[in-house]
C-alpha positions, 0 to 999 in steps of 0.5 A: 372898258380896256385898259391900254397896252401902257397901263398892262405893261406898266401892271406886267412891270410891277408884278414882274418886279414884285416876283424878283424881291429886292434883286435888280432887274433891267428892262431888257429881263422884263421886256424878253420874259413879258414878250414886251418891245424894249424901247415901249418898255423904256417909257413905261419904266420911266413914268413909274420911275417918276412916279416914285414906284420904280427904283431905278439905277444907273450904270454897269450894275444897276436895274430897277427894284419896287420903289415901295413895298408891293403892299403899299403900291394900289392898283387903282392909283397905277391905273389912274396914273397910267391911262390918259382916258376914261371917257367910255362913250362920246358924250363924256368928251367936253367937246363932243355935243353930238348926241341927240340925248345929250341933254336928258341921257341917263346913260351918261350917269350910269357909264360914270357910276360903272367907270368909278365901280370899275376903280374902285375895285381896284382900288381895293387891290395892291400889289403884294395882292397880285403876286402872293403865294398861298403856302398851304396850297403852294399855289401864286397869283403870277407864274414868276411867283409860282417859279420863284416860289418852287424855286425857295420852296425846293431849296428850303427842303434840300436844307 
């Protein structure tokens, strides 16, 4: 299964949002530092906005911040929320009756077992999850949390 560009966009949106803390960003900052077109941006940004993930404010100074602790955002609900499609083959389209073994396949069974695998892990996923640093070995899960750990690390040591 691939996921679409909404739903990466939408993930690269959150983890980028989680590695800034509370500090307001725009979608312009996501959009040039994911190499993302603006405007795709802007539509992503919204439906997590609706969604109560994204905290968005308007105006001079405003931007957007997590909605929700990183820890309380799962990943399998953002991909549910986001995808449109988890027909992996023709024959999970209600409409579709073209195939020969419609009516006796086992395939049909083992695709919708592999999809509901595929969430459920992660389901097991959060956010905070996808961004943490491991202090001991001062390695991150995202490169703008490993700037932005080296970043705190080094000013915690020049204090």
């Amino acid at each position: 299964m691939k996921l679409t560009s909404y739903t990466d966009y939408a993930l690269r949106t959150l983890m980028y949002l989680a590695d800034s803390g509370d500090r307001l960003v725009t979608i312009r900052d996501i959009a040039d530092a994911q190499g993302i077109a603006k405007n795709h941006l802007t539509k992503v940004v919204h439906h997590l906005g609706m969604l109560g993930i994204v905290e968005t404010t308007r105006g001079r100074n405003g931007g957007l911040r997590l909605g929700r602790k990183a820890e309380d955002i799962n990943i399998g609900d953002v991909v549910r929320h986001t995808e449109q499609d988890f027909a992996v083959a023709e024959c999970f389209e209600k409409d579709n009756l073209s195939c020969r073994y419609s009516s006796s396949c086992k395939l049909k069974g083992a695709l919708a077992r592999a999809t509901a695998a595929f969430l459920g892990v992660l389901d097991d996923v959060n956010l905070a999850t996808l961004t943490a640093c491991d202090r001991r070995t001062d390695k991150c899960a995202s490169p703008a949390a490993t700037l932005l750990h080296f970043k705190s690390t080094k000013a915690r040591r020049s204090a």
